[in-house]
TIPA-893028 format. One record per residue (C-alpha): residue number from 1; x, y, z. Coordinates in nm, 3 decimals, padded with zeros to 5 digits. Each point is the difference from the previous one (the first is absolute). Example, Ala and Ser with C-alpha at 12.3 -4.5 7.8 and 13.67 -1.06 7.14 Angstrom:
@num->1; X->01.230; Y->-00.450; Z->00.780
@num->2; X->00.137; Y->00.344; Z->-00.066
! end
This chain:
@num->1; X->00.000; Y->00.000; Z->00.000
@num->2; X->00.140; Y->00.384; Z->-00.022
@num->3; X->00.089; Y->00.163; Z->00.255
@num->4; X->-00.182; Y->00.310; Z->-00.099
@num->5; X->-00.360; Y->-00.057; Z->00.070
@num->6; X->-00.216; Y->00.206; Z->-00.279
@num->7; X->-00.328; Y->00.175; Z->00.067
@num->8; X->-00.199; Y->-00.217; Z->-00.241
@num->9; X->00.056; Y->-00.302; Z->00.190
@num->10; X->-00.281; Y->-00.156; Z->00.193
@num->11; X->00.090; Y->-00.104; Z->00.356
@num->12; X->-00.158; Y->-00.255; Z->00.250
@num->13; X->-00.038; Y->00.029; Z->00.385
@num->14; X->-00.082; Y->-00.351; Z->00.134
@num->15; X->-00.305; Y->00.011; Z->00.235
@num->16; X->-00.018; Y->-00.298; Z->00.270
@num->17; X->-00.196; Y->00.180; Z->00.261
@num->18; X->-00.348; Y->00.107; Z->-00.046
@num->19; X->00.100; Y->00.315; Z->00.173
@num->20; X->00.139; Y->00.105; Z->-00.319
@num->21; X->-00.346; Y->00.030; Z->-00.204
@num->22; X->-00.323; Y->00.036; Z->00.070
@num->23; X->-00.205; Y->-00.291; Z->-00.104
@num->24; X->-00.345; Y->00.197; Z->-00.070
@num->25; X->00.093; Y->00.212; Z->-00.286
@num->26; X->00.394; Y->-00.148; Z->-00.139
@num->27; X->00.180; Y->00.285; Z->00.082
@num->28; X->00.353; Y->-00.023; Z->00.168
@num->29; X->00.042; Y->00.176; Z->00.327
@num->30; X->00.299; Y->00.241; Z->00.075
@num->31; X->00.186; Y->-00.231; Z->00.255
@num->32; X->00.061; Y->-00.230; Z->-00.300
@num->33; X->00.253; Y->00.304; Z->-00.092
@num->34; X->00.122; Y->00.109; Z->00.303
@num->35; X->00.406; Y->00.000; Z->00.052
@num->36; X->00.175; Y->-00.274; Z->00.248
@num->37; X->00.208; Y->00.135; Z->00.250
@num->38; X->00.312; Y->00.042; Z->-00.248
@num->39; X->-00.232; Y->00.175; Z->-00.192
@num->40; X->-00.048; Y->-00.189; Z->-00.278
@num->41; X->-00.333; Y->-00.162; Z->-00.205
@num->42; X->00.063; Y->-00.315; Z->-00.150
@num->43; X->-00.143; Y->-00.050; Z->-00.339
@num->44; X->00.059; Y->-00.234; Z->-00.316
@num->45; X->00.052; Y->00.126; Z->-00.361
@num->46; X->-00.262; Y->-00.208; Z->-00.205
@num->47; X->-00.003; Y->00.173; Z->-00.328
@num->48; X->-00.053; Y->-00.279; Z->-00.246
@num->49; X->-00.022; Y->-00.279; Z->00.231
@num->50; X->-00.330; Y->-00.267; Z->-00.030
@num->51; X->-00.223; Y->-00.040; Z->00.295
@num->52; X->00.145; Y->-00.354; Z->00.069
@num->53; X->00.359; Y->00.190; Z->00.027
@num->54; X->-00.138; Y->00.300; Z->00.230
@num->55; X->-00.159; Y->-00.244; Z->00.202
@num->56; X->00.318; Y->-00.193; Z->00.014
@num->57; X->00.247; Y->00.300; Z->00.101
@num->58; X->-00.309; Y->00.032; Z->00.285
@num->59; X->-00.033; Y->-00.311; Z->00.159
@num->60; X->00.381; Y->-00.108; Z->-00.025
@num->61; X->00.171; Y->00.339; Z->00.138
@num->62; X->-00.263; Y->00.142; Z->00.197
@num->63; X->-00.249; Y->-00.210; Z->00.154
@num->64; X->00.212; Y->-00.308; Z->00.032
@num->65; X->00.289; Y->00.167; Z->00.177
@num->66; X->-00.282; Y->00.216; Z->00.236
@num->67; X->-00.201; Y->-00.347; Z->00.039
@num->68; X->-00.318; Y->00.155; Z->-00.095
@num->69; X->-00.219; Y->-00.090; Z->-00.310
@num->70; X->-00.024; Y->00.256; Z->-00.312
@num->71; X->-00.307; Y->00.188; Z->-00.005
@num->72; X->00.081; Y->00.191; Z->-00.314
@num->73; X->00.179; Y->00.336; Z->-00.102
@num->74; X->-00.022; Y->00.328; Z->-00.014
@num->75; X->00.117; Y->00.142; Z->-00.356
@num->76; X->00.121; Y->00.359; Z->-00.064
@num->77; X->00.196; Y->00.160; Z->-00.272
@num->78; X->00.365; Y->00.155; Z->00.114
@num->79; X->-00.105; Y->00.331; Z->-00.178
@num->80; X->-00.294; Y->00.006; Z->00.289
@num->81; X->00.224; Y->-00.097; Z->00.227
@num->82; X->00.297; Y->00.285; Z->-00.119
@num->83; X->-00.283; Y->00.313; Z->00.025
@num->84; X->-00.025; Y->-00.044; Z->00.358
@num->85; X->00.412; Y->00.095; Z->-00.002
@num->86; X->00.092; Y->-00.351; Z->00.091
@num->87; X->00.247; Y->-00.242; Z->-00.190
@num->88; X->-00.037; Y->-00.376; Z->-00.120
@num->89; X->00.384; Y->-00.151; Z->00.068
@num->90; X->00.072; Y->-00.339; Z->-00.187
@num->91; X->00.094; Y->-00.244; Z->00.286
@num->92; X->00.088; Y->-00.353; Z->-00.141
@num->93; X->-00.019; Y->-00.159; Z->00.384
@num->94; X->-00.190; Y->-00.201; Z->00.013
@num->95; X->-00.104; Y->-00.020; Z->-00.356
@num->96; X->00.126; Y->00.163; Z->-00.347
@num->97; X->-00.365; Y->00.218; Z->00.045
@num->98; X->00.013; Y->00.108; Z->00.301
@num->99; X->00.023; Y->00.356; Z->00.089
@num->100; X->-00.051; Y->00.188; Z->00.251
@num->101; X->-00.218; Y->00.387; Z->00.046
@num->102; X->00.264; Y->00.235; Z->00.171
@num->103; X->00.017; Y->00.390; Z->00.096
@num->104; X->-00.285; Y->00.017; Z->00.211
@num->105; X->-00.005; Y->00.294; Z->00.205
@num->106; X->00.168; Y->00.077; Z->00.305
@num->107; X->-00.345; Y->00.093; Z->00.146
@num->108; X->-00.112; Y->-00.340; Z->00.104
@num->109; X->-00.411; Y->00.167; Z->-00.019
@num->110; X->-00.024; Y->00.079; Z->-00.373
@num->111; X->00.092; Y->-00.412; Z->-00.081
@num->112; X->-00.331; Y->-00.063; Z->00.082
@num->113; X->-00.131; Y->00.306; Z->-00.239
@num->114; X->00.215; Y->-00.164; Z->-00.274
@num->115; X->-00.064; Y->-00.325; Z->00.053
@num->116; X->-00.370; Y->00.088; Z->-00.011
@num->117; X->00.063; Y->00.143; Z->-00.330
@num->118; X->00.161; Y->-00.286; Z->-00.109
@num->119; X->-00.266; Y->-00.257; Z->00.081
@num->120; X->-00.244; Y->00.245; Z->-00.178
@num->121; X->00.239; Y->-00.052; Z->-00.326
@num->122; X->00.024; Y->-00.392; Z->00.035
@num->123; X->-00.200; Y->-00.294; Z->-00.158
@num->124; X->-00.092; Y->-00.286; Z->00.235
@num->125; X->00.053; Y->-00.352; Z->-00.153
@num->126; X->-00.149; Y->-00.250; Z->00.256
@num->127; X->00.059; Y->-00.359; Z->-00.032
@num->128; X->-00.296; Y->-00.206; Z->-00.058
@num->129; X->-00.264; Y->00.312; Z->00.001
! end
């Protein structure tokens, strides 16, 4: 994969908590977005990948190693993700498509604003819905 991460390309957040979206109407829920505590967002790059592989990339690097089942994931564009002032940095650990969402702000209360806006951006794909 490159190491520069375009704005065209389509990225995946892995969902395995229900937390993360709300059942009622699809939508993804800002937590799904919000930074760890090195304040970073893990995502996949899944720009021309098939369903079978995306769900793959899921279950194998995400929900195996958390021991939690796959729910689904939360799509969103880099460009969406690059408005809000943040950056999408290639990070081949644990896979070749694995990146990660950096430069969040210092100010720990607007990750929720942006996060929010995030979600808002995103597609839910739900497994077996």
């Amino acid at each position: 994969m490159e190491e520069t991460v375009l704005p065209s390309e389509l990225t995946a957040r892995f969902i395995t908590q229900k937390s993360y979206y709300r059942s009622k109407d699809r939508t993804v829920r800002h937590n799904a977005f919000m930074p760890n505590k090195n304040g970073e967002t893990s995502v996949y790059r899944t720009t021309q990948l098939t369903e079978s592989e995306i769900y793959e990339i899921g279950k194998r690097y995400v929900a195996d190693i958390w021991g939690k089942s796959l729910l689904g994931r939360a799509e969103i564009f880099v460009s969406n993700i690059l408005k809000r002032r943040l950056r999408v940095q290639a990070d081949p650990d644990p896979h070749p498509r694995h990146a990660n969402i950096v430069d969040w702000p210092e100010d720990k209360s607007k990750h929720k604003m942006i996060a929010m806006e995030l979600a808002d951006d995103a597609q839910l794909h739900l497994i077996n819905a």
